[in-house]
C-alpha positions as CSV (number, residue, x, y, z in Angstrom):
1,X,0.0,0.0,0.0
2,X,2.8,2.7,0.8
3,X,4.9,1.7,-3.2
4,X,0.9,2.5,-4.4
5,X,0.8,5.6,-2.6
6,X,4.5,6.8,-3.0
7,X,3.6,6.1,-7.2
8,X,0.7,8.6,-7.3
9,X,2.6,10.8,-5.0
10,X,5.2,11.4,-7.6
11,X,3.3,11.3,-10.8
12,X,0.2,12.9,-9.7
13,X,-2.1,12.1,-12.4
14,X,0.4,9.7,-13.3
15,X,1.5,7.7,-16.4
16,X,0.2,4.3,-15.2
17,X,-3.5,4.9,-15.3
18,X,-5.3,4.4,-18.4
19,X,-6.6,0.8,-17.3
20,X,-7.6,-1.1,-14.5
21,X,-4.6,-2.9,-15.1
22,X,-1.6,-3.5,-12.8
23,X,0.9,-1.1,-13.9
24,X,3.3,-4.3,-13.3
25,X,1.9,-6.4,-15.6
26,X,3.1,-3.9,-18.7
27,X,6.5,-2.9,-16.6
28,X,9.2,-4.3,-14.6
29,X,7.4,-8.2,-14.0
30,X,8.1,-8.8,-17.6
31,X,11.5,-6.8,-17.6
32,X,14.5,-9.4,-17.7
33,X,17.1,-6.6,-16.5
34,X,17.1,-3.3,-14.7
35,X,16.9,-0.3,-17.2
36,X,20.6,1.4,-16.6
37,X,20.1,5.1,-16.9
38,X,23.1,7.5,-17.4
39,X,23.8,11.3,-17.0
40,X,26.4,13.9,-18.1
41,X,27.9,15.5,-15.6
42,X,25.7,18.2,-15.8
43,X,22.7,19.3,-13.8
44,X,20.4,20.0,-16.2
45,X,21.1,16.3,-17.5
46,X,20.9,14.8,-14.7
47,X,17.5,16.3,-13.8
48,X,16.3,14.4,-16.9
49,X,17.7,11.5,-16.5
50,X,15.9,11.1,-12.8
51,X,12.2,12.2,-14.7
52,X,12.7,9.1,-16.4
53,X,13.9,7.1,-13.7
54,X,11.5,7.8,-11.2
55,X,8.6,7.7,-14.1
56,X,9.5,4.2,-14.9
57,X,9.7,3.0,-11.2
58,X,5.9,4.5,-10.9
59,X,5.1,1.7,-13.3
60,X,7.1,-1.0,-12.1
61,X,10.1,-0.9,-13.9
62,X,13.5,-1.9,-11.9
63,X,16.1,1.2,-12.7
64,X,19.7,1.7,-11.8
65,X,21.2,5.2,-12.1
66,X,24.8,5.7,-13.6
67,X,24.4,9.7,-13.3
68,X,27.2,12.5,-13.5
69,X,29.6,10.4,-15.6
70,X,30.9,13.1,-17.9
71,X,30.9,14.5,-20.9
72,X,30.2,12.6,-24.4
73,X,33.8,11.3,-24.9
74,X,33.5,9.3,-21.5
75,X,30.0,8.2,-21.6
76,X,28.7,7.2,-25.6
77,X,31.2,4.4,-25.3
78,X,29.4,2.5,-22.6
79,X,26.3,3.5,-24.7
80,X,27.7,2.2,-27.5
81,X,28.7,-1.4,-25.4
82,X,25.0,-1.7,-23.9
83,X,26.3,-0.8,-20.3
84,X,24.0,1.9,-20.5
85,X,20.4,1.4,-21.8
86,X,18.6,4.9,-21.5
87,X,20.2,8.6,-21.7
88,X,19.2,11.7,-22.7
89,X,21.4,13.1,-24.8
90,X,20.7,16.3,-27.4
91,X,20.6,15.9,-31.0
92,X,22.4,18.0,-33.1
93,X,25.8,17.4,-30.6
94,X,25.3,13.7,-30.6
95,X,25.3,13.6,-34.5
96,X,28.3,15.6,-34.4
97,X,30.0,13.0,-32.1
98,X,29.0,9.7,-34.6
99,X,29.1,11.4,-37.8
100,X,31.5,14.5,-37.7
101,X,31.0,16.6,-40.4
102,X,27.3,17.1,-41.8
103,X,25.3,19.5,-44.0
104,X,22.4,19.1,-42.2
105,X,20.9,21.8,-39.2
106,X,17.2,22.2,-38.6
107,X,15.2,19.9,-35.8
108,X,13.6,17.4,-38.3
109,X,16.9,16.6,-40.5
110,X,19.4,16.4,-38.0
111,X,17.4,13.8,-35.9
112,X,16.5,11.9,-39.3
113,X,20.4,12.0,-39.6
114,X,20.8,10.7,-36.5
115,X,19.0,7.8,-36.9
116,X,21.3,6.8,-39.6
117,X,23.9,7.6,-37.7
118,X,23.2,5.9,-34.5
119,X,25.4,2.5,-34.2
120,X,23.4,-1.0,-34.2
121,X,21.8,-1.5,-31.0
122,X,20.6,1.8,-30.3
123,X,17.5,3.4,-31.2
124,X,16.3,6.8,-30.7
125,X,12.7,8.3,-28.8
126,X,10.9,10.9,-29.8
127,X,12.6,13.9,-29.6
128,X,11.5,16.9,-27.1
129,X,10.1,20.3,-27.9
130,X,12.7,21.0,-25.3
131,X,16.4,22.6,-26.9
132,X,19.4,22.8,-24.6
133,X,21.7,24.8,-27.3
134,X,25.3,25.6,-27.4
135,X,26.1,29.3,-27.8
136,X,28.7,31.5,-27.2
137,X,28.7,34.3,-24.9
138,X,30.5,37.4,-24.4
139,X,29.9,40.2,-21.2
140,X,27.8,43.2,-22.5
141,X,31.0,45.4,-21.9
142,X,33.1,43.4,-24.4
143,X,30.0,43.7,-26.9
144,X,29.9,47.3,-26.9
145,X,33.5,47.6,-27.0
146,X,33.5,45.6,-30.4
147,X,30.0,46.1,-31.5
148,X,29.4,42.6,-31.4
149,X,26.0,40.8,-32.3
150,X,26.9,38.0,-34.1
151,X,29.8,35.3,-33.7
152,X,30.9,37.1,-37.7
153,X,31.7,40.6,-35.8
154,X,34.5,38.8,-34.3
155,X,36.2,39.3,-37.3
156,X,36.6,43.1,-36.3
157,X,38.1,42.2,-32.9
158,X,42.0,43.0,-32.8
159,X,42.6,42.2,-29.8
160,X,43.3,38.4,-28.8
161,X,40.1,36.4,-27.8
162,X,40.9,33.4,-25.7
163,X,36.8,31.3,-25.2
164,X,36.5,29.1,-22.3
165,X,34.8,25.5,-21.7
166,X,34.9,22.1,-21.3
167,X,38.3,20.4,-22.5
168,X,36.8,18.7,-24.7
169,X,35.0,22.0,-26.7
170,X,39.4,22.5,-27.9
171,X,38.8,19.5,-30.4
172,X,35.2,19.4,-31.5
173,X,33.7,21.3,-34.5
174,X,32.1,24.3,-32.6
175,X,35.4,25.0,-31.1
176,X,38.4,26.6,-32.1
177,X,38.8,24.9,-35.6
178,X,34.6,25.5,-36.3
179,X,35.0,29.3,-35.7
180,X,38.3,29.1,-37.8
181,X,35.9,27.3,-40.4
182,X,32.6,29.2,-40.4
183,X,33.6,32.5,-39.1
184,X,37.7,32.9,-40.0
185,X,38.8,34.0,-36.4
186,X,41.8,32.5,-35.0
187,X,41.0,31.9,-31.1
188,X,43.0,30.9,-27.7
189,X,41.4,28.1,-25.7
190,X,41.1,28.0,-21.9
191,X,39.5,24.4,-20.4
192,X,37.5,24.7,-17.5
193,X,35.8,22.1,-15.8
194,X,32.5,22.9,-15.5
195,X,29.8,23.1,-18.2
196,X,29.3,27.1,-18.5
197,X,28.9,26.7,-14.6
198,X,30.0,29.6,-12.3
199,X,33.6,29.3,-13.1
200,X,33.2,30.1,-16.8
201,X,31.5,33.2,-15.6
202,X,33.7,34.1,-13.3
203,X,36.7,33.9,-15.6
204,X,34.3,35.8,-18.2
205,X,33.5,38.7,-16.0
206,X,37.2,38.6,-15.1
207,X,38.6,38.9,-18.4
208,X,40.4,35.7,-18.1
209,X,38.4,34.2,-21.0
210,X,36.6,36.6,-23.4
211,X,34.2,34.7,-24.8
212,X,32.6,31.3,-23.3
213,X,30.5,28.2,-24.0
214,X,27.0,28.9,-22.5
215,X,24.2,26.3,-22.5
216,X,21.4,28.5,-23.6
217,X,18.6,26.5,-21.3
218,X,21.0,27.7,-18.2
219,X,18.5,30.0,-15.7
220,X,21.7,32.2,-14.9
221,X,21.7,34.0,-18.5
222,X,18.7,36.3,-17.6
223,X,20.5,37.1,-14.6
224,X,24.1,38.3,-16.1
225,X,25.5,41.1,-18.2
226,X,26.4,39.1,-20.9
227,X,25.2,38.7,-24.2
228,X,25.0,35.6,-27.0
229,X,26.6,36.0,-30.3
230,X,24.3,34.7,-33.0
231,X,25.4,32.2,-35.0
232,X,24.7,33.4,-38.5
233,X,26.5,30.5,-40.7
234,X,24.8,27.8,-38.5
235,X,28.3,26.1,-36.4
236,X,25.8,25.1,-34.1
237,X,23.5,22.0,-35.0
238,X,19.7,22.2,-33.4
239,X,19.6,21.0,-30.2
240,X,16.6,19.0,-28.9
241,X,16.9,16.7,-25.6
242,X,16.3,13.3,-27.4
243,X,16.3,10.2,-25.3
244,X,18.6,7.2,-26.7
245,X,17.8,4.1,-25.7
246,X,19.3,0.2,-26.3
247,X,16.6,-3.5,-26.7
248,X,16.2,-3.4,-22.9
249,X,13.7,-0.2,-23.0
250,X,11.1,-2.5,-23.8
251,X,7.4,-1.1,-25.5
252,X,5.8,0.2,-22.3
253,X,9.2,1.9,-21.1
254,X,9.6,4.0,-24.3
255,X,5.5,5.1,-24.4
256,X,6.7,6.4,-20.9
257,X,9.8,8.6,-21.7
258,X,8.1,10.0,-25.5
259,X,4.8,11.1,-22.9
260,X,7.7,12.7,-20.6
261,X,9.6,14.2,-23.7
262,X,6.2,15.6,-25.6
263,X,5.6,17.7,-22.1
264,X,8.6,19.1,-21.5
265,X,9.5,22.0,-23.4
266,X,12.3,24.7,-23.4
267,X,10.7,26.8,-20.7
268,X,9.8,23.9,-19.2
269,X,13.6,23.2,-18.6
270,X,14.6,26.3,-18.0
271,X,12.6,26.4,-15.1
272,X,13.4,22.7,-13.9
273,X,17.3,24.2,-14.1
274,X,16.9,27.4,-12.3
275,X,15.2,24.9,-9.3
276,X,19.0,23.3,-8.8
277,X,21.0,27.0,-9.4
278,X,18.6,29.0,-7.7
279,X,17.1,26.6,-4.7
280,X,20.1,23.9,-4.5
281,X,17.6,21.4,-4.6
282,X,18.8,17.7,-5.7
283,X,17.8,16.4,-8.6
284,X,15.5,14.0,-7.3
285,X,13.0,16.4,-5.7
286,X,12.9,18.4,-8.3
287,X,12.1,15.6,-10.8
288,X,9.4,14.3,-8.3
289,X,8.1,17.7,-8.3
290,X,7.5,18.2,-11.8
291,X,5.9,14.7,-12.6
292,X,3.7,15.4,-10.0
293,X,2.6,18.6,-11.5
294,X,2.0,17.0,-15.3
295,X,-0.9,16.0,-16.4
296,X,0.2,13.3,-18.8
């Protein structure tokens, strides 16, 4: 009586119900393994990752989290191996990871690409209404300065411009070779460790770094004096929150996280993030939280 209770405490009007069924007969009875679901090492991410988790417990699935691993480099491989059965990853960065180079960059073509990309095993879910984007950022002083609007103005810059991220941004196409690329600009790269978090600000606002990697869903932005360079020639692939999944996310498992996906949205997101920056509240609390709140 208290697991029935604790389910319609969490998912409110819940994604069980549409039968007199038990919610175990279509979930974890007839699961031969637990569903392993990963995380980046990134709030947001993780956040995600724990809707689902706690959304397929509700119904009776058994889940084990593998949260804050890391960043794509570390992580796709145990994807790729089946050590990992259900993530949510973004879309136009994953294709970038598998395919490299592509001409494609609206929602509907780069997760059609994806698809093909995707290595044999691994299937995608729908993909959310929800965007998570890459962008670069640069304080509101330094855009003045420069008369900077678009990532292109930074041809007029003559003074060095060193951009701060994750290590791994110093080798992938949106990084210093992509702006070489699509824009011509020859930048200085700074790693820091953590995701566009404080640290990149602080090394922004101290003219350590003078432009940095910014996740666009981050609740922070509205609160700083800095300002996103639009990305005229398209570096940047769309960016949806699309959940990849392996065979062991069985029929009733992937009904659950598309339902989850179709109601979440970018404001949506946003809103989940600025939860963990603005109230420090753990990831699973929040996730409870907002499943309780849907009406799926």
């Amino acid at each position: 009586m208290k697991r029935i209770i604790a389910i319609a405490a969490v998912l409110g009007l819940g994604l069980a119900a549409c039968s007199d069924d038990d919610p175990l007969e279509s979930g974890g009875e007839q699961q031969a393994d637990a569903i392993v679901i990963g995380s980046q090492d990134y709030y947001s991410n993780e956040i995600i990752a724990e809707i689902y988790a706690q959304a397929l417990e509700a119904e009776g699935y058994e889940v084990k989290r593998d949260f804050r691993i890391g960043q794509r480099e570390a992580y796709v491989p145990d994807i790729e191996s089946g050590e990992i059965d259900l993530f949510p990853e973004y879309s136009g960065p994953l294709l970038r990871y598998w395919e490299g180079e592509t001409d494609v960059r609206e929602a509907d073509e780069v997760y059609e690409a994806l698809g093909g990309a995707a290595p044999d095993g691994i299937r995608l879910l729908d993909y959310s209404p929800a965007t998570d984007q890459d962008a670069y950022f640069v304080t509101t002083e330094f855009a003045e300065e420069w008369g900077l609007e678009s990532l292109a103005d930074l041809a007029d810059v003559d003074v060095p411009i060193v951009i701060g991220g994750n290590s791994e941004l110093e080798t992938r196409p949106n990084g210093p070779d992509g702006l070489k690329e699509f824009y011509g600009v020859d930048v200085g790269f700074t790693p820091i460790e953590d995701g566009g978090g404080q640290l990149t600000v602080n090394a922004l606002e101290a003219d350590d770094i003078q432009m940095a990697l910014i996740y666009t869903a981050d609740p922070k932005i509205a609160d700083l004096d800095i300002v996103m360079l639009e990305d005229t020639e398209n570096m940047f692939l769309a960016s949806h929150v699309v959940p990849i999944a392996s065979e062991n996310v069985d029929e009733g498992a992937e009904e659950i996280i598309n339902r989850i996906s179709a109601a979440m949205d970018t404001d949506a997101l946003v809103a989940l993030n600025a939860r963990s920056v603005n109230e420090q509240l753990p990831a699973s609390t929040i996730a409870a939280d907002w499943l309780a709140e849907q009406d799926l």
